[in-house]
LOPA-621295 format. One line per field, with one value per atom (N, C-alpha, C): x, y, z; residue in one letter. Coordinates in steps of 0.1 Angstrom, whole numbers, m for minus. Each point is the difference from the previous one (the first is absolute). Layout:
<recs>
X: [X; ...]
Y: [Y; ...]
Z: [Z; ...]
aa: [a; ...]
</recs>
This chain:
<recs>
X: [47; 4; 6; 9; 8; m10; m10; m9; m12; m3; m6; 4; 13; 7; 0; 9; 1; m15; m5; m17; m10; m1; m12; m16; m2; m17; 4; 16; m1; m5; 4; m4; m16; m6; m16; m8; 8; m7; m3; 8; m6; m11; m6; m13; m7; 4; m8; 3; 0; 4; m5; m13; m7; 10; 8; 1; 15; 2; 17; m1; m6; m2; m3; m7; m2; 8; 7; 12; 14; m3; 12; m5; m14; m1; 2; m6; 6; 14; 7; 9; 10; 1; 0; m7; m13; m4; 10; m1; 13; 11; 4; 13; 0; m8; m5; m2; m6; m4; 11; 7; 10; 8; 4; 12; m9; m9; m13; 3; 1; m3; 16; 9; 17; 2; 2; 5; m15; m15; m7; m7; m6; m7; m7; m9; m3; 4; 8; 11; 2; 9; 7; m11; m11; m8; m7; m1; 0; 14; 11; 16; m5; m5; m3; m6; m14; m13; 7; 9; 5; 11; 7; 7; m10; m9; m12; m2; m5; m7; 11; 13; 7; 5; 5; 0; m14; m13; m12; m1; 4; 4; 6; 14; 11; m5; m6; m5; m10; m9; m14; 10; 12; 5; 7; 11; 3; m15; m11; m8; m4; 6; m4; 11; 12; 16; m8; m4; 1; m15; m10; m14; m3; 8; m4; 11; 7; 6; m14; 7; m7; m4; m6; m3; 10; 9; 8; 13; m1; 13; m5; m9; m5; m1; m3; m1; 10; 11; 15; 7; m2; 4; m5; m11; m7; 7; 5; 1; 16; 6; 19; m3; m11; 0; 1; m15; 2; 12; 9; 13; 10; m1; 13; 3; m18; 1; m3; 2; 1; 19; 0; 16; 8; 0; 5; m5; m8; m4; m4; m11; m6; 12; 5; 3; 15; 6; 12; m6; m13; m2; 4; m13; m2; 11; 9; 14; 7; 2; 5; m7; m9; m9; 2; 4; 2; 10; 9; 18; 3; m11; 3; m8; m14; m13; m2; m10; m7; 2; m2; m1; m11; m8; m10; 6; m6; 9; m12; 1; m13; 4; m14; 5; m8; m4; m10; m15; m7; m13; m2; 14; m1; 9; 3; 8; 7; 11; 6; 9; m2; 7; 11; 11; 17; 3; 7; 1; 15; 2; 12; 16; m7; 4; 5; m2; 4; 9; 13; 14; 2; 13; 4; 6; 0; 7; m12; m11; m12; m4; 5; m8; 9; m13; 1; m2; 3; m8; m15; m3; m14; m8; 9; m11; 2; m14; m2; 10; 4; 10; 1; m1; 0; 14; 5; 9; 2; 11; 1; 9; m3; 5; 3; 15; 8; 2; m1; m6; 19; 0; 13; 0; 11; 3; 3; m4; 6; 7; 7; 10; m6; 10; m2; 0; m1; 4; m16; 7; m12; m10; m5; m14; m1; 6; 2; m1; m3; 5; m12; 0; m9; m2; m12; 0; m10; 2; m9; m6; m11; m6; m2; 4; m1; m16; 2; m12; 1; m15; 6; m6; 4; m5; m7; m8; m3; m6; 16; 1; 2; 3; 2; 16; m1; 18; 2; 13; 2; 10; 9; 13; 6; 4; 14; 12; 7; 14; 4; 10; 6; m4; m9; m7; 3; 4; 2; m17; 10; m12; 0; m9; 1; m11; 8; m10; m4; m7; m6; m8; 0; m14; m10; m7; m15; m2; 11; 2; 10; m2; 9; 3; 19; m3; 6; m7; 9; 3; 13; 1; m7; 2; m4; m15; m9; m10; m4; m10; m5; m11; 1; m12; m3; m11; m5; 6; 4; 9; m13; 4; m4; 9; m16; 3; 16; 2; 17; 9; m2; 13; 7; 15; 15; m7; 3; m2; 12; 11; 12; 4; 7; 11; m4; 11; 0; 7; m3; 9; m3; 6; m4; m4; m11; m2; 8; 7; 9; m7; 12; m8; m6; m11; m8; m6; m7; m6; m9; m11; m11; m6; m3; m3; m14; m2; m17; m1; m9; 1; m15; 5; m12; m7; m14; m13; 2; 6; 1; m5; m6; m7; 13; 4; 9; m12; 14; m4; 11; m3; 8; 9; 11; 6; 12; m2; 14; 7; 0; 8; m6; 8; 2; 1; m8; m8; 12; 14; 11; 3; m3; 8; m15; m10; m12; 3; 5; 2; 6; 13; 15; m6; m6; m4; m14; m6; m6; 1; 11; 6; 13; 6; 5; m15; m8; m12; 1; m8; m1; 9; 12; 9; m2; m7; m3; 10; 4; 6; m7; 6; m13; 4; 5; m3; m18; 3; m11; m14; m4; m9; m6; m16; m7; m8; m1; m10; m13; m3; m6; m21; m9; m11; m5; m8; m10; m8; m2; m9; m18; m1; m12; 2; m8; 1; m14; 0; m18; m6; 3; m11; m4; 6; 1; 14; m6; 12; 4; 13; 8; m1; 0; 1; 14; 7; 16; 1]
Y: [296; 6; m9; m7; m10; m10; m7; m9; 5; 17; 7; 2; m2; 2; m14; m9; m10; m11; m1; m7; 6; m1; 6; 2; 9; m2; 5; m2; 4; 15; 5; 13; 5; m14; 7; m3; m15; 0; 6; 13; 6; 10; 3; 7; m7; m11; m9; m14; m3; m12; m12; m2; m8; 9; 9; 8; m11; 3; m8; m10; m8; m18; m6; 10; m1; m5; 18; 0; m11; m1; m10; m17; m2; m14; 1; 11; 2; 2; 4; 0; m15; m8; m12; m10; 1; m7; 7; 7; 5; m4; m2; m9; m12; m4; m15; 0; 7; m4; 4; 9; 4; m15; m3; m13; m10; m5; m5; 1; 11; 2; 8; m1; 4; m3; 11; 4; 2; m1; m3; 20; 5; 17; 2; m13; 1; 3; m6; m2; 11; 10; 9; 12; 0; 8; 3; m20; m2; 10; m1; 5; 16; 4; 17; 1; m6; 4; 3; m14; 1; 11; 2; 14; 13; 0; 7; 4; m14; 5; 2; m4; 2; 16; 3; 17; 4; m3; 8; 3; m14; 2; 13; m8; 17; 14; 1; 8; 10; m9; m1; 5; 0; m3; 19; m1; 17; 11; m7; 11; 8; m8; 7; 10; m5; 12; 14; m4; 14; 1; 0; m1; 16; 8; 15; 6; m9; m1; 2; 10; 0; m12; m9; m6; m1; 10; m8; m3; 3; m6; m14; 2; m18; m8; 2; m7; 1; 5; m1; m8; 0; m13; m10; m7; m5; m10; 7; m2; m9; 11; m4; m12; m4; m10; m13; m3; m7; m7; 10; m1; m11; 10; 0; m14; m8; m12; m8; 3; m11; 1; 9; 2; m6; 4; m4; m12; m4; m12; m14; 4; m12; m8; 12; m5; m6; 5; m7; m14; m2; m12; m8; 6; m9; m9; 12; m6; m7; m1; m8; m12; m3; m12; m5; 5; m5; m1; 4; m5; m10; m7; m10; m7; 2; m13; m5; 5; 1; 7; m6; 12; m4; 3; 1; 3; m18; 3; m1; 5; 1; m8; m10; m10; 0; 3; 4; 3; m7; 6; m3; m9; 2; 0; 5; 5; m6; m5; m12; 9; m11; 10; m7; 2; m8; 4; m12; m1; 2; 14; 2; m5; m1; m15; m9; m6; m15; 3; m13; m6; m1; 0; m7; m16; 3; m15; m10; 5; m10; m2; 7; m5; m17; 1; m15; m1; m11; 3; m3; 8; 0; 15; 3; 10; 16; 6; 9; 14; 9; 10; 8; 18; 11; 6; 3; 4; 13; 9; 13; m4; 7; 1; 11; 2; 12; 6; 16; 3; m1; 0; 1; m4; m2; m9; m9; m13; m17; 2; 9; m8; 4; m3; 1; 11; 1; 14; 9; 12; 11; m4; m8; m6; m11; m10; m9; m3; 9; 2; m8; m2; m1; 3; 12; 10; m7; 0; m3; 10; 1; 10; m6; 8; 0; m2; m10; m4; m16; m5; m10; m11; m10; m13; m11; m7; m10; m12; m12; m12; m14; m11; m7; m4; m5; m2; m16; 0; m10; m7; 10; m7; 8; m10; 5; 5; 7; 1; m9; 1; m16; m12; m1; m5; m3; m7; m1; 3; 5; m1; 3; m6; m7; m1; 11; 2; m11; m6; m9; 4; m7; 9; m2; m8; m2; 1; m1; 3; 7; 0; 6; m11; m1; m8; 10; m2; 9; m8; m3; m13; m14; m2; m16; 1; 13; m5; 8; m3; 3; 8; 14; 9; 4; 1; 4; 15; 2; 13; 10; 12; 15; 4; 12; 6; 11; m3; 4; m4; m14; m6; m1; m2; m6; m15; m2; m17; m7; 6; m8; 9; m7; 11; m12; 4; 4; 6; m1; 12; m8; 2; 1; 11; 2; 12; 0; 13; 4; m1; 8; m1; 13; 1; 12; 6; m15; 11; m17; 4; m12; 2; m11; m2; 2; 14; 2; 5; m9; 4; 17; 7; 12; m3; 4; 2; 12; 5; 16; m1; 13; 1; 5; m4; 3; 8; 12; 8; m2; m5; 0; 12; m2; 18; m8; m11; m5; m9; m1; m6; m17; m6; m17; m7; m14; m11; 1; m3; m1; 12; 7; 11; 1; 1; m1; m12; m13; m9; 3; 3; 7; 7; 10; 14; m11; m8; m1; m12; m6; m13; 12; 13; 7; 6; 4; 5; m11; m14; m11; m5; 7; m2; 11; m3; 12; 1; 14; m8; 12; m6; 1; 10; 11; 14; 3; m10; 2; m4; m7; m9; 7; m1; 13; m8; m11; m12; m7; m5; m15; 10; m3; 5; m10; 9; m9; m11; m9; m12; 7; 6; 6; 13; 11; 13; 7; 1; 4; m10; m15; m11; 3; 7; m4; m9; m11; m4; 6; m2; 12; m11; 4; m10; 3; m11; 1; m5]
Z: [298; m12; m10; 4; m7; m8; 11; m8; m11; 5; m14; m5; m3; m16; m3; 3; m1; m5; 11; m8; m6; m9; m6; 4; 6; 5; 16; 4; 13; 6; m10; 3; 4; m6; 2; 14; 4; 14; 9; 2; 8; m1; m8; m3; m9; m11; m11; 0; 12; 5; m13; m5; m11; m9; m5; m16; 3; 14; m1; 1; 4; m4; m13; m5; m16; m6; 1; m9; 2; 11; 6; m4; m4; m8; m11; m4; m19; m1; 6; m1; m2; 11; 0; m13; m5; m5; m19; 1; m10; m4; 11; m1; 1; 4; m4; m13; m5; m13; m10; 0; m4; m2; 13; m1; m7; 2; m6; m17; m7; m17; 0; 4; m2; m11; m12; m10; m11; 8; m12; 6; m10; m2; 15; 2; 12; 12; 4; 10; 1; m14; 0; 5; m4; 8; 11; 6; 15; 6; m6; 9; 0; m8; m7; 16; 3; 8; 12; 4; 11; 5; m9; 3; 1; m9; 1; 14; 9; 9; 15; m3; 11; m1; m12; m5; 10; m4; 6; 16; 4; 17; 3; m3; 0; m2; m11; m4; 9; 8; 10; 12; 4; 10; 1; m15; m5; 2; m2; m1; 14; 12; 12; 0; m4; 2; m11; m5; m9; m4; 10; 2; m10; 2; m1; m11; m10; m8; m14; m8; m18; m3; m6; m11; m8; m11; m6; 5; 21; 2; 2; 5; 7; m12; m10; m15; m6; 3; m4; 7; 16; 10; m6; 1; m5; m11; m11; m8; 2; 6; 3; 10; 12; 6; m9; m10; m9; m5; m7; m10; 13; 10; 13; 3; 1; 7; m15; m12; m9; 2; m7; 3; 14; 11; 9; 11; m5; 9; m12; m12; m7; m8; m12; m12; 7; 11; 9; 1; 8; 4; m13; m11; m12; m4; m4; m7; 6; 14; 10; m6; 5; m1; m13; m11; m16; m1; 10; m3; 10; 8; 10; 4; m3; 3; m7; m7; m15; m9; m13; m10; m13; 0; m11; m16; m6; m18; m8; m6; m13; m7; m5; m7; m12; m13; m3; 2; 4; 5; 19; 3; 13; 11; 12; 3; 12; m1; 14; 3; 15; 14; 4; m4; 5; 18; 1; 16; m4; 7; 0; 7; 13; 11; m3; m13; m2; m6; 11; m4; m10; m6; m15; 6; 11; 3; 3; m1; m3; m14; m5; m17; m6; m10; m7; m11; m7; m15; 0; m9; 1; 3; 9; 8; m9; 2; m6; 7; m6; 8; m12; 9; m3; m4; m9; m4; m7; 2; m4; m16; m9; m16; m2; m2; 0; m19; m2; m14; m5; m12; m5; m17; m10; m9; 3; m6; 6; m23; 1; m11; m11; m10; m20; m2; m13; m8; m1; 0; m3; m9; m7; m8; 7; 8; 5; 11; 7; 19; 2; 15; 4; 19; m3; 18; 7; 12; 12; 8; 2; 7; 14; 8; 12; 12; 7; 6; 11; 0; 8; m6; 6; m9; 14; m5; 6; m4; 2; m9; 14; m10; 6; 2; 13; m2; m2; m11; m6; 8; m1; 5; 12; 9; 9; 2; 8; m1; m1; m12; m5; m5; m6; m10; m14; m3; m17; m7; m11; m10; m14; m4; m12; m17; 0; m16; m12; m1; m9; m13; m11; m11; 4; 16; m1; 15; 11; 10; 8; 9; 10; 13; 2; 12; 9; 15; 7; 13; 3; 9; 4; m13; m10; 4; 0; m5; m10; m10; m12; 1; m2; m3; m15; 1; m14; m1; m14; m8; 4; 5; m1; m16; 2; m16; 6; m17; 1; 2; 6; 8; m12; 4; m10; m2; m13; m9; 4; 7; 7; 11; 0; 17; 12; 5; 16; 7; 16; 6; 19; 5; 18; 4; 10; 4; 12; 5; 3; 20; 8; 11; 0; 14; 5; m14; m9; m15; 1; m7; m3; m15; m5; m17; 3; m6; m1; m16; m8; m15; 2; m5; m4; m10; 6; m15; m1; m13; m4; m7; m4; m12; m10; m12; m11; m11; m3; m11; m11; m13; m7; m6; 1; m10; m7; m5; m9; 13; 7; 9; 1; m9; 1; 9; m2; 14; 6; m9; 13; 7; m2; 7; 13; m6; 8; 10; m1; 8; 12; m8; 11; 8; m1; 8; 8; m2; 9; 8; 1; 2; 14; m4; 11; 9; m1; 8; 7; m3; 6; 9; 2; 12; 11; 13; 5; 9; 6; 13; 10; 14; 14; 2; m4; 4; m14; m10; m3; 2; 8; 6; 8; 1; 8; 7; m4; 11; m3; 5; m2; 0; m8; 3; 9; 8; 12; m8; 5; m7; 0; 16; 3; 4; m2; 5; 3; 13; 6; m8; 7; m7; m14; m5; m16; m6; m5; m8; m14; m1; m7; m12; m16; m9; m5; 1; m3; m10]
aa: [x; x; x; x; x; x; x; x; x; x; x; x; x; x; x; x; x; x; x; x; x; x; x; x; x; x; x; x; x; x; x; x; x; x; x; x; x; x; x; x; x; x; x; x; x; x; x; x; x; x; x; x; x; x; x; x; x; x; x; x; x; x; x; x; x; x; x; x; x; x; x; x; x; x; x; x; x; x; x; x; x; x; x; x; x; x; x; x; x; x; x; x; x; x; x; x; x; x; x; x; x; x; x; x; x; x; x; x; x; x; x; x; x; x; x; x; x; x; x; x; x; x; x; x; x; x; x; x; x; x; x; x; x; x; x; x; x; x; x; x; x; x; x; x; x; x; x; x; x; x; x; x; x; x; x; x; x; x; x; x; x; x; x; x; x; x; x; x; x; x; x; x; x; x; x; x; x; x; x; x; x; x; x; x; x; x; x; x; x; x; x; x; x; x; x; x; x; x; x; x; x; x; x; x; x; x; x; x; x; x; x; x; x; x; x; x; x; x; x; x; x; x; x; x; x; x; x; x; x; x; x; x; x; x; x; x; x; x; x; x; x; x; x; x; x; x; x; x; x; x; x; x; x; x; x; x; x; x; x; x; x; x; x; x; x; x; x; x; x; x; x; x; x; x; x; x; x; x; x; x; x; x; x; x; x; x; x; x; x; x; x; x; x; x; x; x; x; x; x; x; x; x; x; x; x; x; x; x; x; x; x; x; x; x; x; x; x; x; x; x; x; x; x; x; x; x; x; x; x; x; x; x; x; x; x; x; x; x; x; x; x; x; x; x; x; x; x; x; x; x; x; x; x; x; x; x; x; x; x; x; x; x; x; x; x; x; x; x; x; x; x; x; x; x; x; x; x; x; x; x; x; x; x; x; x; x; x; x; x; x; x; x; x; x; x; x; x; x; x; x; x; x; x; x; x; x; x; x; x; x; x; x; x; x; x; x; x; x; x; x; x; x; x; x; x; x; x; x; x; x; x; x; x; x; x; x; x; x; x; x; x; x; x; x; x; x; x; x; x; x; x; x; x; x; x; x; x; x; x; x; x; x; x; x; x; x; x; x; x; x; x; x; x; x; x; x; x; x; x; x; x; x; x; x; x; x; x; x; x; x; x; x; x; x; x; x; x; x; x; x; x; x; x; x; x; x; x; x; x; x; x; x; x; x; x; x; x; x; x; x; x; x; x; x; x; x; x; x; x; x; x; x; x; x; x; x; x; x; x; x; x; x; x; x; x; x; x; x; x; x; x; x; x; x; x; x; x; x; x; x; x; x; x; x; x; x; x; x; x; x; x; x; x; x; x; x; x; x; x; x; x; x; x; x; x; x; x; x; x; x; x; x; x; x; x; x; x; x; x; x; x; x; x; x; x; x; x; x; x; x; x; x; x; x; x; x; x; x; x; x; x; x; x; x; x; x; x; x; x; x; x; x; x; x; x; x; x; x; x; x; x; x; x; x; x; x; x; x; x; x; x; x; x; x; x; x; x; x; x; x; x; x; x; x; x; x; x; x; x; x; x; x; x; x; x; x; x; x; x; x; x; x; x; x; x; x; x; x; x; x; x; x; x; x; x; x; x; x; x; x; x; x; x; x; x; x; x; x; x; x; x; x; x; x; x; x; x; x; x; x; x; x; x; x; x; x; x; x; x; x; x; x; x; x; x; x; x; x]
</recs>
């Protein structure tokens, strides 16, 4: 009983032995593909099928209990099976799995997969890292402000805890070495980045409403200080032998 709920297709071997092997490869190859295309339409309808056919098992399994049951009760079970095991068994997994494995980020036309596993005590400069952007005002007056919309970013990191650094008109140093200026940077300043926070500058998109380059600088010169509660993790270099373009 346990493994006909539990596997999908179990239920059929004993009188559709070929219906439940079937279903139990499609099933499988589903989820394959699913992890396979994670976060792209496809995938999401590979995840659909698969619940699909593990609901139908169950389903195949209810119809002997209530053999002699109406039509709209069996298509009402039916129906609550479906919901029961998205609710109580998938969408638990899912979100698990996106608050601790992976998490699939849209990046305009395509879609990388963050390893959620990876240390902060491994990163370096250089390396590419997923970061959460919290919505708020960064400052200035009501024609002047300037808001952040909430979401996630994925940049390069510049600098280390404790790092000097150093605003120039044509560059940037960040512990005496020289990077080329991101748009918006301050034409002067510096500052240390602090501990348990790393210098990652944001590509945002800016909407003008009256609010001046400096104040645009400020506000994105604080974004650019992240710290590791905000850090979501490093993307896979490769994911199902696809390489990821970072």
């Amino acid at each position: 009983m346990v493994l006909a709920l539990a596997v999908p297709g179990f239920a059929f071997l004993g009188s559709r032995r070929l219906l439940g092997v079937s279903v139990l490869v499609a099933y499988a190859f589903c989820l394959v593909f699913f992890l396979a295309a994670l976060g792209y339409s496809l995938g999401n309808i590979a995840w659909g099928v698969a619940i699909s056919l593990h609901a139908m098992s169950i389903i195949y399994l209810e119809g002997h209990w209530l053999s002699h049951a109406r039509f709209r009760i069996r298509l009402g079970l039916a129906f609550c099976t479906l919901i029961a095991l998205w609710c109580l068994l998938y969408a638990p997994s899912l979100r698990y799995a996106q608050r601790h494995w992976v998490l699939p980020l849209r990046l305009a036309d395509r879609v990388l997969v963050i390893n959620l596993t990876s240390r902060t005590a491994d990163l370096k400069r250089g390396d590419r890292v997923a970061y959460r952007i919290e919505s708020g005002s960064l400052g200035g007056n009501h024609e002047g402000a300037v808001y952040l919309q909430a979401g996630f970013g994925v940049e390069t990191i510049l600098g280390l805890p404790g790092d000097h650094v150093r605003f120039t008109k044509d560059s940037v140093l960040v512990g005496g070495q020289v990077l080329p200026k991101a748009p918006h940077m301050p034409a002067e300043g510096e500052m240390v980045v602090p501990e348990k926070t790393w210098f990652i500058w944001p590509n945002l998109g800016i909407s003008g409403h009256g609010a001046p380059e400096t104040a645009v600088s400020a506000a994105m010169q604080r974004v650019a200080l992240v710290p590791e509660p905000q850090l979501v993790g490093k993307p896979f270099k490769h994911w199902f032998g696809r390489r990821q373009r970072l």
